[in-house]
N, C-alpha and C positions, 0 to 999 in steps of 0.2 A: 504494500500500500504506500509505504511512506518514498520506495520510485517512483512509485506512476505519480505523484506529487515531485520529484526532484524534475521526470522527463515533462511533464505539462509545465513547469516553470523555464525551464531551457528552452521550451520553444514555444512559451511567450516573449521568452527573452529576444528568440530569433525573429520573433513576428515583430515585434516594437521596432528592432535595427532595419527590419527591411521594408516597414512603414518608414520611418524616417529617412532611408534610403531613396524608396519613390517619391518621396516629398521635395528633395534636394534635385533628384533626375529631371520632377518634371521642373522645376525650378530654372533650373539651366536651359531647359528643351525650352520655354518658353524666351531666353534671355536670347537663345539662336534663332528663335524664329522672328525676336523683334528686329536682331541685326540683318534677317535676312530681307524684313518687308522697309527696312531703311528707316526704321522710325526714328527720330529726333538725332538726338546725339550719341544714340548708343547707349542712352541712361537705360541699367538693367529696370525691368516691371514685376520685379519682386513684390515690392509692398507699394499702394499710391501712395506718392509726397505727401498728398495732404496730412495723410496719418502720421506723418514721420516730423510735421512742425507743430513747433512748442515744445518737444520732446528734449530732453538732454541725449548728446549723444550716443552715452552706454543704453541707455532704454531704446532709443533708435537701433542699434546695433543688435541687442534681446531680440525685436522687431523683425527686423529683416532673420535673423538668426531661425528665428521660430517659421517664418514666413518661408523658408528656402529649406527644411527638414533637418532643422538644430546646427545649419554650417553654413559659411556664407566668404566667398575671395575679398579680400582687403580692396580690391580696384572695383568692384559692385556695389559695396558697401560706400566708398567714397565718393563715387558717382552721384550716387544717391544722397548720401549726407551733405554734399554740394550745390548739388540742384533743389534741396528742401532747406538751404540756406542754413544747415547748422554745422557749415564750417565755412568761417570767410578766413580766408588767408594770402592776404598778395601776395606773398614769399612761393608760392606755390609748395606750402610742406604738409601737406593735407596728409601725406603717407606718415609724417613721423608724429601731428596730432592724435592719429588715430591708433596706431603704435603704442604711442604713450597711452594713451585713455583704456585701450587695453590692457594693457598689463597693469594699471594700474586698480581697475575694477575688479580682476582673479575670477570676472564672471567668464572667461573664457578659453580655451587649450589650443595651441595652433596643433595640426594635425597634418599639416603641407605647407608647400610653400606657398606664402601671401594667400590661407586659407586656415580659418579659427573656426574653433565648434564652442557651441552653449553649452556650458555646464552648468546643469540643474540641479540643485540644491533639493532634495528629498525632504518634505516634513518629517520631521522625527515623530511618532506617534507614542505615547506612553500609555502604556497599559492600566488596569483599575489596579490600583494600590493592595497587595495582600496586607492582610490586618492579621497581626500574629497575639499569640494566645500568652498571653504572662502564668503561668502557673498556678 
């Protein structure tokens, strides 16, 4: 009994990764199909801008992260946070604001190059308190 409980968790495990899998795939399949119909300036259609002003950047980032199956390239993401105006920068260093603002939140793991994953924090759940017997 207490396998067919280990094997039904392992491939929950595998169902959730390859949900977020196909999440990220069609993510991208969509960012080829906009480059392919020549829209705008090649800003990826992960999430709409609108959603993404007023936002602080790291919640922008959560955003797209969730929006694209928990991973998202540093040059999509910037795009993006550019064009929804929550990075102005003459200097042109949008790469090392957001470098920095990563690393600095720990909400997220790079996993590739110029590509980070969301790391999701699990509620900790506490059990009902046992009440022990004094003698």
């Amino acid at each position: 009994m207490n396998e067919n409980k280990q094997v039904l968790e392992s491939l929950r495990k595998k169902q959730k990764q390859l949900q977020d899998d196909l999440r990220h795939i069609e993510a991208v399949i969509r960012l080829y199909e906009a480059e392919k119909a020549g829209e705008g300036e090649s800003v990826p259609t992960l999430v709409p801008l609108q959603s993404l002003r007023g936002l602080t950047q790291i919640k922008a980032l959560v955003k797209i992260a969730r929006a694209s199956g928990g991973k998202f390239r540093i040059s999509d993401a910037r795009a993006l946070l550019v064009k929804a105006g929550l990075i102005n920068s003459p200097k042109g260093n949008e790469n090392n604001i957001l470098f920095n603002a990563i690393a600095r939140s720990e909400k997220f793991k790079r996993v590739g190059y110029g590509e980070y994953e969301l790391i999701e924090k699990k509620p900790v759940v506490i059990g009902p308190a046992k009440q022990s017997s004094a003698g």
